[in-house]
N, CA, C and O atoms as a MOPAC input file, in Angstrom:
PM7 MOZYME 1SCF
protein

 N    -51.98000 1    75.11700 1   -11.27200 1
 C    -50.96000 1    74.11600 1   -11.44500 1
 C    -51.14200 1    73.50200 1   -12.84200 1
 O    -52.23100 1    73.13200 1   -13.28100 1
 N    -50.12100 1    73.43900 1   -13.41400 1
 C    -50.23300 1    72.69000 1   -14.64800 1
 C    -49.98800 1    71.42100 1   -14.65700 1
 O    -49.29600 1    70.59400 1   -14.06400 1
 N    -50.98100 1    71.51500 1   -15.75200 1
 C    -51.46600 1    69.06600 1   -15.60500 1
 C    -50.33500 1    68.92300 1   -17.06800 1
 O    -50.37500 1    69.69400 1   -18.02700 1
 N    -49.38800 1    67.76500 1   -16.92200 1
 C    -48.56500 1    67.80700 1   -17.97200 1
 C    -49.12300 1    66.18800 1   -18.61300 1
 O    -48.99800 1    65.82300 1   -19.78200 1
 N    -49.83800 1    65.28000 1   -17.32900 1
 C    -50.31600 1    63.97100 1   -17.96100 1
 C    -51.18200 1    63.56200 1   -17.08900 1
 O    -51.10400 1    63.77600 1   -15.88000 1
 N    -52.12800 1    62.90000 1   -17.70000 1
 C    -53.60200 1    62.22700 1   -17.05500 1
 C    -53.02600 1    60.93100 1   -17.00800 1
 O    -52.10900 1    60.58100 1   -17.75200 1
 N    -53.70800 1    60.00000 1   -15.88400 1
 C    -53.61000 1    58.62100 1   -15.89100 1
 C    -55.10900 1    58.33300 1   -15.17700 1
 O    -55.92200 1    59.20600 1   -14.87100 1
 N    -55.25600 1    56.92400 1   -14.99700 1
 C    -56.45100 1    56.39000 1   -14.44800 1
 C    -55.94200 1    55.85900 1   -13.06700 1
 O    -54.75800 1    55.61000 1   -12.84000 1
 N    -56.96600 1    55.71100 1   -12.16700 1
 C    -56.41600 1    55.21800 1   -10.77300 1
 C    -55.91200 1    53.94400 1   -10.79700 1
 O    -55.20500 1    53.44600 1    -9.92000 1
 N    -56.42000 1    53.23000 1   -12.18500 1
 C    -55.69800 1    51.82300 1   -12.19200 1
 C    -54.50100 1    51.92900 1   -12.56700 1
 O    -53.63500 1    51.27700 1   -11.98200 1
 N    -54.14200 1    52.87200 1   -13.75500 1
 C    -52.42700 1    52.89500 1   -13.77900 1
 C    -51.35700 1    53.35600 1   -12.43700 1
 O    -50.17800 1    53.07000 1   -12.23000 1
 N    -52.27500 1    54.13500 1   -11.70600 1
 C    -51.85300 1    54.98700 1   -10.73300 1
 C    -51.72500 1    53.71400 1    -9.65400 1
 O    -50.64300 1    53.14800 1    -9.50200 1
 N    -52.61000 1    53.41800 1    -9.11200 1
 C    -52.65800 1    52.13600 1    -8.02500 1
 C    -52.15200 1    50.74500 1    -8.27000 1
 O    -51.72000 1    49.84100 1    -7.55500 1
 N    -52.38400 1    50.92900 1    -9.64300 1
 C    -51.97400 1    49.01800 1   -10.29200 1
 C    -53.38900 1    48.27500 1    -8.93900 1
 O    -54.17100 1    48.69800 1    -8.08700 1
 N    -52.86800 1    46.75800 1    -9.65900 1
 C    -54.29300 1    45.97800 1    -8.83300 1
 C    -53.17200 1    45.07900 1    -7.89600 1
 O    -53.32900 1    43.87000 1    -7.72800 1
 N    -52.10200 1    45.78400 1    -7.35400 1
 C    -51.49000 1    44.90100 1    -6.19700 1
 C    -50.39000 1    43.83100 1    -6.58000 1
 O    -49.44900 1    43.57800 1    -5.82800 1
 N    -50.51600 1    43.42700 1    -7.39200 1
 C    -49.43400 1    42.28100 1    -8.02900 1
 C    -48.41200 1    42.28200 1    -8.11400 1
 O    -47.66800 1    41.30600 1    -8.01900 1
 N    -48.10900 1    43.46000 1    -8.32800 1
 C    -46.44800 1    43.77200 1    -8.65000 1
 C    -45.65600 1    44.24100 1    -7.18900 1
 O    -44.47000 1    43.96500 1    -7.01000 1
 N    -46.67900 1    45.17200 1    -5.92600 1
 C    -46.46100 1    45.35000 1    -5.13200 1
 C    -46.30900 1    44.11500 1    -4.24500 1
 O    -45.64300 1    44.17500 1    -3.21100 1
 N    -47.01500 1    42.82700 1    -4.69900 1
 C    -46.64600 1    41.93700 1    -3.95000 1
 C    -45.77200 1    41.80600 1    -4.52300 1
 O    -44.90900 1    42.47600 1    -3.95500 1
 N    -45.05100 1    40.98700 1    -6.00500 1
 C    -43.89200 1    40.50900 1    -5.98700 1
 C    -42.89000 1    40.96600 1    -5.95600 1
 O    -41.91400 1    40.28600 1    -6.27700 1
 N    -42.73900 1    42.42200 1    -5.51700 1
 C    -41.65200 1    43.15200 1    -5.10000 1
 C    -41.10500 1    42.62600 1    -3.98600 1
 O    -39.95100 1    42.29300 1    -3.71600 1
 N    -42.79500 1    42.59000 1    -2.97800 1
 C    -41.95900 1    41.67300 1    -1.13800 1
 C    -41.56700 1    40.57800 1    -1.50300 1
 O    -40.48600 1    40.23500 1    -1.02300 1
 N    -42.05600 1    39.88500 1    -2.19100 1
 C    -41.39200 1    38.48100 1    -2.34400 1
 C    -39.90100 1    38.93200 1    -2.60600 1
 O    -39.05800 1    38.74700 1    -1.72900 1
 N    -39.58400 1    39.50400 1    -3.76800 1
 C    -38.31500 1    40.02200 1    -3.77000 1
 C    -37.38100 1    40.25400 1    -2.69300 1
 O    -36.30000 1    39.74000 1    -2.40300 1
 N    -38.35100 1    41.50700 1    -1.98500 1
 C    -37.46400 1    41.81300 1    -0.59400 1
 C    -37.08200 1    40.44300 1     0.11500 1
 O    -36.01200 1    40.15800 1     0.65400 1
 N    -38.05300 1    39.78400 1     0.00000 1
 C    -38.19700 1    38.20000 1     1.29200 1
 C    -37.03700 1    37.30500 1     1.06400 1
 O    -36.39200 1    36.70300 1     1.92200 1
 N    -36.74300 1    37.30800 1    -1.15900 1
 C    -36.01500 1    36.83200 1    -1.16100 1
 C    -34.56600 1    37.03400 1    -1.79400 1
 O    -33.87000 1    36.36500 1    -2.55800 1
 N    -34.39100 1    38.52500 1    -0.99100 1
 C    -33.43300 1    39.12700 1    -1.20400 1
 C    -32.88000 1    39.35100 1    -2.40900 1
 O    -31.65700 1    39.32100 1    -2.54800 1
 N    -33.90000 1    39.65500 1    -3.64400 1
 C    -33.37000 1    39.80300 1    -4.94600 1
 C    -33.31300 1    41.15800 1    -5.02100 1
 O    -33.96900 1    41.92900 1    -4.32100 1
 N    -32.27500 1    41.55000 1    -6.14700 1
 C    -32.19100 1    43.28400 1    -6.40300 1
 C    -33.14200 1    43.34700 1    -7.57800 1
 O    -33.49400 1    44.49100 1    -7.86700 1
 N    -33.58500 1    42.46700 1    -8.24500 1
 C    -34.60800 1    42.54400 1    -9.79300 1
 C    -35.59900 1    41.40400 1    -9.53600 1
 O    -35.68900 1    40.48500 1    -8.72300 1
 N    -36.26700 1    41.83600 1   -10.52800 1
 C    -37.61200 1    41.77200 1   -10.94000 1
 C    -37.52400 1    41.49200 1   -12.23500 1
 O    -37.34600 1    42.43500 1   -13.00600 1
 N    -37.64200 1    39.98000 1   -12.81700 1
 C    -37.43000 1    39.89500 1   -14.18900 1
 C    -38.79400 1    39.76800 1   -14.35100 1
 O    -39.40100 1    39.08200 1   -13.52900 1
 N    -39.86500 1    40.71400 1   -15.97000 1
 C    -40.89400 1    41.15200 1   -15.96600 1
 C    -41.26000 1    40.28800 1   -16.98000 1
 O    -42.48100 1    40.21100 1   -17.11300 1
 N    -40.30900 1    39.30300 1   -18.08700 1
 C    -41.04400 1    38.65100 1   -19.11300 1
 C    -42.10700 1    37.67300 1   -18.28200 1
 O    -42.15800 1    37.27000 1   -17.12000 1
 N    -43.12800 1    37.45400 1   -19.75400 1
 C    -44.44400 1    36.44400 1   -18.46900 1
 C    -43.26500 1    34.87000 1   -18.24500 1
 O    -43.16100 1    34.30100 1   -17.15800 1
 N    -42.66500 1    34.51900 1   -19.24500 1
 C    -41.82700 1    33.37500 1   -18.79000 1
 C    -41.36500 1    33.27800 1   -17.30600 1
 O    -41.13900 1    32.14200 1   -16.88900 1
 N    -41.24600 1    34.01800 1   -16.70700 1
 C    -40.20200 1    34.27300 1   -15.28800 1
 C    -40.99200 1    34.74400 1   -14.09100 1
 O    -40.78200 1    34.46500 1   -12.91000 1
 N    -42.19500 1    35.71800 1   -14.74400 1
 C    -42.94700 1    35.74100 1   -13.79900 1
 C    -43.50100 1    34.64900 1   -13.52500 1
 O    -43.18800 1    34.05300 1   -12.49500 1
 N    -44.37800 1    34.18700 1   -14.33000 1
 C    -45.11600 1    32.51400 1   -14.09500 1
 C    -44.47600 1    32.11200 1   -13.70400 1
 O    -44.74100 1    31.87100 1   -12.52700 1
 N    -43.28300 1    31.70700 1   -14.10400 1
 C    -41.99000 1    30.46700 1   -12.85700 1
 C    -41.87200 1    31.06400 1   -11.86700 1
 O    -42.07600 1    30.41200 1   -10.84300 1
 N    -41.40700 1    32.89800 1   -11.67200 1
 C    -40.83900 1    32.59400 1   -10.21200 1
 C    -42.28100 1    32.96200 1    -8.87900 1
 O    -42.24300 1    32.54300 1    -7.72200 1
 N    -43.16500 1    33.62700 1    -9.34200 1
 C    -44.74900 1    33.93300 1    -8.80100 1
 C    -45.56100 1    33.04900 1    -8.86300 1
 O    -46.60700 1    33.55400 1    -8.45500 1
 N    -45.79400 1    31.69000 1    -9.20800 1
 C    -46.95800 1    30.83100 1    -9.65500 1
 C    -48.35400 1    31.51500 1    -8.90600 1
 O    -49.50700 1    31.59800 1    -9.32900 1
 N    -47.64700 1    32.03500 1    -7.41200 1
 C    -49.21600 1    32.18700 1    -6.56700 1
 C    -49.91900 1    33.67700 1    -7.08600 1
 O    -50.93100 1    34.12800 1    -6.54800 1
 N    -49.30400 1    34.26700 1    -8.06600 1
 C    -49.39900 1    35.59300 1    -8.14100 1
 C    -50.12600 1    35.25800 1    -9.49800 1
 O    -51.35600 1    35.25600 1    -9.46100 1
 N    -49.45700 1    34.95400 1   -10.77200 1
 C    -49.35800 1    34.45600 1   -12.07000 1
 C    -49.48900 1    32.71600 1   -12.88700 1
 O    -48.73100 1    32.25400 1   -13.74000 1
 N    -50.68200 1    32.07100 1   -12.27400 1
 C    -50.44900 1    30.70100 1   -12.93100 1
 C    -49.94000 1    30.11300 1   -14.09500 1
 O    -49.58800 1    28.93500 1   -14.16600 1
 N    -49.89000 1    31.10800 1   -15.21100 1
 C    -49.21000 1    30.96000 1   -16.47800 1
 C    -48.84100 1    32.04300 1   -17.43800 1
 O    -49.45800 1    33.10600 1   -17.36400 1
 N    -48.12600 1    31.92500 1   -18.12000 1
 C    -47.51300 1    33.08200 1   -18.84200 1
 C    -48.57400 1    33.76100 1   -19.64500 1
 O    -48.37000 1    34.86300 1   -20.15500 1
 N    -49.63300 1    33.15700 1   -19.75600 1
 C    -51.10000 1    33.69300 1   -20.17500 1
 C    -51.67900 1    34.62800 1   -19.44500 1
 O    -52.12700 1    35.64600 1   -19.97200 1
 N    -51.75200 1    34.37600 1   -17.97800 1
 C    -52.07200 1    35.42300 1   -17.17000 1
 C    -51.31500 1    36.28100 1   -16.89600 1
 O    -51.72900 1    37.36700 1   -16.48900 1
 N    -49.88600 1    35.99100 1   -17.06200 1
 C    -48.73200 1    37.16000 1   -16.98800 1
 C    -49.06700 1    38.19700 1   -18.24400 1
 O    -48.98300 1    39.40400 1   -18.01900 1
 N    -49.34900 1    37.85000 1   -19.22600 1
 C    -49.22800 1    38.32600 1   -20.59000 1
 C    -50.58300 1    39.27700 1   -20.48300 1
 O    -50.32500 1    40.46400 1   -20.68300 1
 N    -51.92900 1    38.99700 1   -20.21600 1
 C    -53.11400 1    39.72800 1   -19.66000 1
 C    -53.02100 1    40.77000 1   -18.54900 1
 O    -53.46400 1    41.91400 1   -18.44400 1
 N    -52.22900 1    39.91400 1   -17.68600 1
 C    -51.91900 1    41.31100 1   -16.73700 1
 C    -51.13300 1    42.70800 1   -17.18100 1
 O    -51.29500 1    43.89400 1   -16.89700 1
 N    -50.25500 1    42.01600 1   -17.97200 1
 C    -48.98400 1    43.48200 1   -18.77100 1
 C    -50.26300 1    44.36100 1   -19.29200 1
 O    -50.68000 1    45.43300 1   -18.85400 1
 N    -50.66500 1    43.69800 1   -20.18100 1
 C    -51.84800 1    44.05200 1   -21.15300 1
 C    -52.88400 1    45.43600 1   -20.60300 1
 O    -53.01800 1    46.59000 1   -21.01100 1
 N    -53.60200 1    44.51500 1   -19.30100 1
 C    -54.40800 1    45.58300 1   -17.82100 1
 C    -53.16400 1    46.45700 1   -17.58300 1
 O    -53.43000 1    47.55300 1   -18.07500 1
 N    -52.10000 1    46.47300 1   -17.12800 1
 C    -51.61800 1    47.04100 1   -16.16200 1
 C    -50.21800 1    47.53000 1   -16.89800 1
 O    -49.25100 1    46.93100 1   -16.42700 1
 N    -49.90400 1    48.40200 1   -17.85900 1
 C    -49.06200 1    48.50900 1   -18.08500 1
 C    -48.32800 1    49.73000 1   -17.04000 1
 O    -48.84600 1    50.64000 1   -16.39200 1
 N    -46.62700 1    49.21500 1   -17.23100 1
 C    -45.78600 1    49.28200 1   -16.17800 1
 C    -44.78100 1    50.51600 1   -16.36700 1
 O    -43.55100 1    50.53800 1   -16.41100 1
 N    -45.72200 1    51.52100 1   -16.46000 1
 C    -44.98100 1    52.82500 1   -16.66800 1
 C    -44.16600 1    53.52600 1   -15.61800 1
 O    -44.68100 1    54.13100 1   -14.67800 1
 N    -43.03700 1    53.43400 1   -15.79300 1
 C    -41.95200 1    53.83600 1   -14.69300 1
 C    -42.28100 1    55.27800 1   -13.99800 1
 O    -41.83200 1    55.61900 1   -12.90400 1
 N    -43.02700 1    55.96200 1   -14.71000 1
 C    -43.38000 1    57.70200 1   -14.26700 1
 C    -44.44700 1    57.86600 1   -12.97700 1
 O    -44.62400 1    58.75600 1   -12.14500 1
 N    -45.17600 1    56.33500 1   -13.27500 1
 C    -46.59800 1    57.00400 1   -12.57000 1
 C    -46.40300 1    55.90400 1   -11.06200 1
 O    -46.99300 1    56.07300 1    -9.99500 1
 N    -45.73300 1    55.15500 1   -11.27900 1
 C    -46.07800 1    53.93100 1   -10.55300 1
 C    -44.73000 1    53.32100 1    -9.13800 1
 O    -43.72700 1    53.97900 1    -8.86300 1
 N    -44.96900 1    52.45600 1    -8.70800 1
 C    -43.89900 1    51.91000 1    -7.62900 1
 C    -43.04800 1    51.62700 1    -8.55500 1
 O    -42.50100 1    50.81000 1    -7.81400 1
 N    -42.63100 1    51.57900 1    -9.20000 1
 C    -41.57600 1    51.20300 1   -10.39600 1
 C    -40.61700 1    52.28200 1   -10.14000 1
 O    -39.55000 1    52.02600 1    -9.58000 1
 N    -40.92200 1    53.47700 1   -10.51100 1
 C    -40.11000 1    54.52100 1   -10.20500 1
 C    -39.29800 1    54.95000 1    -8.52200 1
 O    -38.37800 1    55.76200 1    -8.42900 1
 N    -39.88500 1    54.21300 1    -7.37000 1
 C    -39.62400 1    54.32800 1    -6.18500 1
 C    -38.58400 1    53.05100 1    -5.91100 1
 O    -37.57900 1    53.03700 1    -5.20000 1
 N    -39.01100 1    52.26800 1    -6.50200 1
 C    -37.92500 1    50.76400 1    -6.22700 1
 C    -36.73200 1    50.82300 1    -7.24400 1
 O    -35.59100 1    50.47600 1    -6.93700 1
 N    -37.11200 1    51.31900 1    -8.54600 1
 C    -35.86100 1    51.13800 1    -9.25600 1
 C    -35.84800 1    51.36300 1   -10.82300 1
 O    -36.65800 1    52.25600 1   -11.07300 1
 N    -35.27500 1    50.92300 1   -11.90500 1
 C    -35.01400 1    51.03700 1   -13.09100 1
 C    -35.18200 1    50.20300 1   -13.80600 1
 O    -34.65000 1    49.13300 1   -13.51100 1
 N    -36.02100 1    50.28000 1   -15.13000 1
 C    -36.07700 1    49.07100 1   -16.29600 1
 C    -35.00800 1    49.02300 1   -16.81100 1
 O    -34.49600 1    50.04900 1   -17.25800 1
 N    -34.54900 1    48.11900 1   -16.86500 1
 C    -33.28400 1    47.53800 1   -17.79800 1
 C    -33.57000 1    46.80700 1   -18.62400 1
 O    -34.66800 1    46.28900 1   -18.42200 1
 N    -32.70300 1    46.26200 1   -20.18700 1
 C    -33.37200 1    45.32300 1   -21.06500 1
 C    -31.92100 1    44.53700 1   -20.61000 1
 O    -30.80200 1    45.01700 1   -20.43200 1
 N    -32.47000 1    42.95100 1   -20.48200 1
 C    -31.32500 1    42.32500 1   -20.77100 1
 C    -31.67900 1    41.24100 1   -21.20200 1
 O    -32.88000 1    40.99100 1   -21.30600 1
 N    -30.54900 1    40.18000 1   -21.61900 1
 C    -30.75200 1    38.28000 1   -22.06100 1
 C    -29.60200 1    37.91300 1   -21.48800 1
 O    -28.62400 1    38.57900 1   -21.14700 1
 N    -29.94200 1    36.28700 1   -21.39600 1
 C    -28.51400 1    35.37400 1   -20.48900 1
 C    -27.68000 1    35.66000 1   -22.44300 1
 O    -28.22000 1    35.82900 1   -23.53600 1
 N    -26.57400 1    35.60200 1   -22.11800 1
 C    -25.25200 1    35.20600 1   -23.13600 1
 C    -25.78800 1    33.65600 1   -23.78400 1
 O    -25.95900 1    32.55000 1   -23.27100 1
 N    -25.95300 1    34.21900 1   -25.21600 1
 C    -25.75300 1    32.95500 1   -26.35600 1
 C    -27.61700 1    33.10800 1   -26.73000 1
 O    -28.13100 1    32.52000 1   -27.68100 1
 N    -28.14900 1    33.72200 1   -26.07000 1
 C    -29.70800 1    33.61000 1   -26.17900 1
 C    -29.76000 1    34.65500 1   -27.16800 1
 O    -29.18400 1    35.74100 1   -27.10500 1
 N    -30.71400 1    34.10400 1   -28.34600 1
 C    -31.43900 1    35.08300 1   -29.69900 1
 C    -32.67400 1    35.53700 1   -29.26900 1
 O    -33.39100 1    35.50000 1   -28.26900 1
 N    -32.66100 1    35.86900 1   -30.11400 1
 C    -34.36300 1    36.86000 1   -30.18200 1
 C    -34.32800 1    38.34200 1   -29.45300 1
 O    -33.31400 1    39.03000 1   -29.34500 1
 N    -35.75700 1    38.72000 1   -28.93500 1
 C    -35.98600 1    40.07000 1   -28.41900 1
 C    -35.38400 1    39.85900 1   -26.54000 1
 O    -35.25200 1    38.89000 1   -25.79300 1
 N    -35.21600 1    40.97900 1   -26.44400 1
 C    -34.78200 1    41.49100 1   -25.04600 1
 C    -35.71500 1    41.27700 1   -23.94400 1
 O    -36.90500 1    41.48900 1   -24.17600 1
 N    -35.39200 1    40.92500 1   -22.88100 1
 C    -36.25600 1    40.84600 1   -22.18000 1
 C    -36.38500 1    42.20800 1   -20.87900 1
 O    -35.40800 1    42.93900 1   -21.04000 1
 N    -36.79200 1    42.44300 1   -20.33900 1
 C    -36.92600 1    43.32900 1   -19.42000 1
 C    -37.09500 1    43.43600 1   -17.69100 1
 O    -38.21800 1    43.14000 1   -17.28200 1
 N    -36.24800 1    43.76700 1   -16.83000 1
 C    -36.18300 1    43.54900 1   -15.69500 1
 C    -36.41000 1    44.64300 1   -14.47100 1
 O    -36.16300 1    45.74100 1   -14.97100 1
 N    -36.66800 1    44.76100 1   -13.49000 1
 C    -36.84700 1    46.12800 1   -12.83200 1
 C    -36.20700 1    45.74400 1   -11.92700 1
 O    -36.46800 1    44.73600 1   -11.27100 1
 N    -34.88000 1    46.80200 1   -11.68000 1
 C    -33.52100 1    46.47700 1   -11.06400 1
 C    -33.22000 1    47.71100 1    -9.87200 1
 O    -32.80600 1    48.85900 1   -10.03300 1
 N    -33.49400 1    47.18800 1    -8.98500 1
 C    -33.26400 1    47.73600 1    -7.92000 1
 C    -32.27400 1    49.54000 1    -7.59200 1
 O    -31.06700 1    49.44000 1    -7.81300 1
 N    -32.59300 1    50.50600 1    -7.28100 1
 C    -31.82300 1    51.99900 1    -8.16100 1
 C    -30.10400 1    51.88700 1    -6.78500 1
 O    -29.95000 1    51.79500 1    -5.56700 1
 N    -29.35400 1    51.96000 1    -7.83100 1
 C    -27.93800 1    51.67800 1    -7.00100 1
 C    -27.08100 1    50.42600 1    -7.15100 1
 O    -25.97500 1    50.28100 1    -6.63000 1
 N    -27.80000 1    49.41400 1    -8.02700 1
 C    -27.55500 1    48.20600 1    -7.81200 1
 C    -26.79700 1    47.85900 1    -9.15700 1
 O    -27.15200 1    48.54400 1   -10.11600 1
 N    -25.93300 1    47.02800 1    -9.36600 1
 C    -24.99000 1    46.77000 1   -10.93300 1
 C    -26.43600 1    45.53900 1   -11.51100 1
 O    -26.80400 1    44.50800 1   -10.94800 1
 N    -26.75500 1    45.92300 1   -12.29100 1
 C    -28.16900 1    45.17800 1   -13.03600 1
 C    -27.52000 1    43.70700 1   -13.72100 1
 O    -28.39100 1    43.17500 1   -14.40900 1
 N    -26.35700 1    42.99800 1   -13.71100 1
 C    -25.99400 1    41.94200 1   -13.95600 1
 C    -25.82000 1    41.43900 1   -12.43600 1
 O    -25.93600 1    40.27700 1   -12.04500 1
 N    -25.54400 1    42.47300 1   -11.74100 1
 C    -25.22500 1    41.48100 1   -10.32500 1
 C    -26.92700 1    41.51800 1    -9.70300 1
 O    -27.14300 1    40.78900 1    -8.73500 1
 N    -27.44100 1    41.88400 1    -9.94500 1
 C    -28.70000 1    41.70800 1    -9.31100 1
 C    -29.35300 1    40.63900 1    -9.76700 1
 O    -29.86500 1    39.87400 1    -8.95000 1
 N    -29.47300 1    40.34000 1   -11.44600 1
 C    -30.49000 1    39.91300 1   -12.54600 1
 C    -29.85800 1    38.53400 1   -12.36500 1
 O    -30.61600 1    37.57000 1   -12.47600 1
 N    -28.41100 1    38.29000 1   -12.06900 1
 C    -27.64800 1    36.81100 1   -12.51100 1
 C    -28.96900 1    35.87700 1   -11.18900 1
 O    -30.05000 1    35.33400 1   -11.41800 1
 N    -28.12000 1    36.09100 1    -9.74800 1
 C    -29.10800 1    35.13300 1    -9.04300 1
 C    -30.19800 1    34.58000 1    -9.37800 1
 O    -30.45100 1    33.37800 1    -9.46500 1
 N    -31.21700 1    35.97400 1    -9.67600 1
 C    -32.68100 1    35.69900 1    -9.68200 1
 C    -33.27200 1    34.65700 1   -11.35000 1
 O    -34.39600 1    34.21600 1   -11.59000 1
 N    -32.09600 1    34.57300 1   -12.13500 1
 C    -32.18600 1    33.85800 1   -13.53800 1
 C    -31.47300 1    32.19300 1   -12.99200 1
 O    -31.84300 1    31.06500 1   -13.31900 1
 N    -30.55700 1    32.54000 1   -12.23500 1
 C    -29.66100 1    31.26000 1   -11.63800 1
 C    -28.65500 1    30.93800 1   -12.76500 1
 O    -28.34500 1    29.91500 1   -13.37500 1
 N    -28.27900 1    32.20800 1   -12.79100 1
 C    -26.83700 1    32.10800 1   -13.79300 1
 C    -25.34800 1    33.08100 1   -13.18300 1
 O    -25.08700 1    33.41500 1   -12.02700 1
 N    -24.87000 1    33.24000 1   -13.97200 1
 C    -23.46200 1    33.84600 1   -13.44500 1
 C    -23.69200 1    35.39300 1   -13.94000 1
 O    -24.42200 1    35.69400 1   -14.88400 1
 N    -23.16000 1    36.05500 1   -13.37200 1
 C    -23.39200 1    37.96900 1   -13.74800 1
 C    -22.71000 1    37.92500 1   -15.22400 1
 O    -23.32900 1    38.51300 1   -16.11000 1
 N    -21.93000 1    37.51300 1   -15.44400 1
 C    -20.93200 1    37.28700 1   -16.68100 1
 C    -22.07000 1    36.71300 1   -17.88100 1
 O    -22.01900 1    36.80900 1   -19.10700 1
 N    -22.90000 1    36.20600 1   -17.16200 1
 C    -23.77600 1    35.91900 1   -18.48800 1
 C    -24.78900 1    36.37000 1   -18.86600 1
 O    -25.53000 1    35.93900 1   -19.75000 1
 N    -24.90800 1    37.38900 1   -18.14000 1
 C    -26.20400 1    38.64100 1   -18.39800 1
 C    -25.43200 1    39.83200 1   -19.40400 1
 O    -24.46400 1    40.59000 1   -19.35600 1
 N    -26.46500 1    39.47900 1   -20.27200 1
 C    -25.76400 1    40.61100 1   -21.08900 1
 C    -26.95400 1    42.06500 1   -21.12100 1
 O    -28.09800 1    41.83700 1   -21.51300 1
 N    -26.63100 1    43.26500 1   -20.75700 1
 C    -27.42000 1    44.09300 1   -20.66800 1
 C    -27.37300 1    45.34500 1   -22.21000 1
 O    -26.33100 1    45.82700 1   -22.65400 1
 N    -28.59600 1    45.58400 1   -22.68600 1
 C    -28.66700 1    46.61000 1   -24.21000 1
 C    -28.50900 1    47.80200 1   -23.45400 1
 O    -29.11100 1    48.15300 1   -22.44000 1
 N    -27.49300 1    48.44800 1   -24.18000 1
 C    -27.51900 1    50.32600 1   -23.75000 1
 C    -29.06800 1    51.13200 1   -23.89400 1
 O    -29.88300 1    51.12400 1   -24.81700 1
 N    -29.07600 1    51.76000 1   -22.67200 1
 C    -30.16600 1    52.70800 1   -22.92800 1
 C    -29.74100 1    53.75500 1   -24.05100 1
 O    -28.59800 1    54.14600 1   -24.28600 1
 N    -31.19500 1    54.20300 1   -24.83700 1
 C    -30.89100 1    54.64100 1   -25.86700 1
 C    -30.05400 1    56.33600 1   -25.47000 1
 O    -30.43000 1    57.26400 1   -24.75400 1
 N    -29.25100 1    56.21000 1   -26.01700 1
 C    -28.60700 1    57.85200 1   -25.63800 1
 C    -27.91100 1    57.90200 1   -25.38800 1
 O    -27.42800 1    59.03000 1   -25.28800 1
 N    -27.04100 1    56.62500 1   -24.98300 1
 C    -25.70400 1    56.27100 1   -24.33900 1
 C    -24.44200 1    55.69400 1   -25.34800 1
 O    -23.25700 1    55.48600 1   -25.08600 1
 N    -25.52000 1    55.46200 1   -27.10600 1
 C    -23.80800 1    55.31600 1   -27.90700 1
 C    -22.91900 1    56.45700 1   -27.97900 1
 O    -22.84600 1    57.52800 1   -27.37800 1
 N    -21.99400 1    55.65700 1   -29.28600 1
 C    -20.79000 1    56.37600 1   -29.57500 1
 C    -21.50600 1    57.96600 1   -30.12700 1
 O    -20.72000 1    58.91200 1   -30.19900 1
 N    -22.99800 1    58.20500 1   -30.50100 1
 C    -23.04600 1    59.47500 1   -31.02600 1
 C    -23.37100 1    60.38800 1   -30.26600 1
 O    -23.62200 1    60.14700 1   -29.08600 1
 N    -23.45700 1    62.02100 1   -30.93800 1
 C    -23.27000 1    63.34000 1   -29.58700 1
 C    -24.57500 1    62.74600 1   -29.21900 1
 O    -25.43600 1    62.02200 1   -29.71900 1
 N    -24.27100 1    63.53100 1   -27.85500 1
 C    -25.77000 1    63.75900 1   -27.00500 1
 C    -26.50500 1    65.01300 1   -26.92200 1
 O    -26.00500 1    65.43300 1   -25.87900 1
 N    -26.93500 1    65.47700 1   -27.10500 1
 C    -27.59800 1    66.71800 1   -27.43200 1
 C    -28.48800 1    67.22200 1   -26.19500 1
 O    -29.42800 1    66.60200 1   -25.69700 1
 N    -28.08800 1    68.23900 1   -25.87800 1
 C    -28.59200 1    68.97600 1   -24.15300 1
 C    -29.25900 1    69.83100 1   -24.51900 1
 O    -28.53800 1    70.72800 1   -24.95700 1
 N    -30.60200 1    70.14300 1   -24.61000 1
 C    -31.35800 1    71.31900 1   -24.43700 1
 C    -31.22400 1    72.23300 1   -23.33600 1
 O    -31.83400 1    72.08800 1   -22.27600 1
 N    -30.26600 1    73.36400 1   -23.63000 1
 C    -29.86100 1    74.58000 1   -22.66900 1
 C    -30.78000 1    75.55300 1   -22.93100 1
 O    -30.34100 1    76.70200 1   -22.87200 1
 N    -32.21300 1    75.38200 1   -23.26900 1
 C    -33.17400 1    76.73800 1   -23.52900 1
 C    -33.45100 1    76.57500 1   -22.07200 1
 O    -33.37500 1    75.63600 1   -21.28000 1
 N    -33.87200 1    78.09400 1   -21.99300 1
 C    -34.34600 1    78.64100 1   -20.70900 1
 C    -35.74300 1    77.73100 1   -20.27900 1
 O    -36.77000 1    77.77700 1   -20.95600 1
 N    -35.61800 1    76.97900 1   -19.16100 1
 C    -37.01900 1    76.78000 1   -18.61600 1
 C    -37.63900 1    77.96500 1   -17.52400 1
 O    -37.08900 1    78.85100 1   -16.87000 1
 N    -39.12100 1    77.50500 1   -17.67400 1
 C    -39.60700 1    78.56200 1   -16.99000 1
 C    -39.47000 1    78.08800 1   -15.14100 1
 O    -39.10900 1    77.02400 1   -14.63600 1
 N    -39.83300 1    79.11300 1   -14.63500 1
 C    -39.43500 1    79.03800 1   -13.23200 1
 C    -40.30800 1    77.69800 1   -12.63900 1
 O    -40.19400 1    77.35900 1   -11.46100 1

């Protein structure tokens, strides 16, 4: 069998945190998971006491969609509320779900004011399909 990527059992297992605030999620019926430490610390305190420990945990535990529950629950999206500068923030949005109607509740804003960045590959330029033969 061919090995295409190594990970460690900690990327593989994570240390539980995220698997909890997913149930919280479920518990409280959100479709996302907003991942900046700002939001975690507010909406997890029992998980994350401050955006310091949010920021250490990313750090330990980075949140690679390939290896992890990330990929089973849903999709990273980048988004910001409307009128907000700076960098993007990032959310893990439930797979099936419109990522403004999920992200508005859990921010306590209106869907109209989530503004979401195109994944890269999706502008106005071609897209380019690799039609070479894969192997069996």
């Amino acid at each position: 069998m061919p090995v295409d990527e190594l990970v460690t059992w900690r990327e593989l297992a994570g240390d539980g945190r995220l698997e909890e605030a997913l149930a919280l999620c479920e518990k409280n019926q959100w479709e996302a998971l907003p991942l900046s430490p700002e939001r975690l610390s507010e909406l997890f305190p029992e998980l994350w006491s401050t955006e310091k420990a949010v920021e250490r945990w990313l750090a330990n535990n980075p949140l690679n969609p390939l290896v992890s529950i990330i990929r089973l629950w849903g999709v990273i999206v980048a988004y910001r509320p409307k009128g907000r500068r700076g960098p993007w923030s990032k959310a893990l949005v439930r797979h099936g779900v419109d990522p403004r109607m999920a992200i508005a509740p859990v921010l306590g804003v209106a869907a109209e004011d989530v503004q979401l960045r195109e994944p890269v590959g999706t502008g106005a330029g071609p897209v380019r399909l690799n039609l070479a033969a894969q192997p069996p």
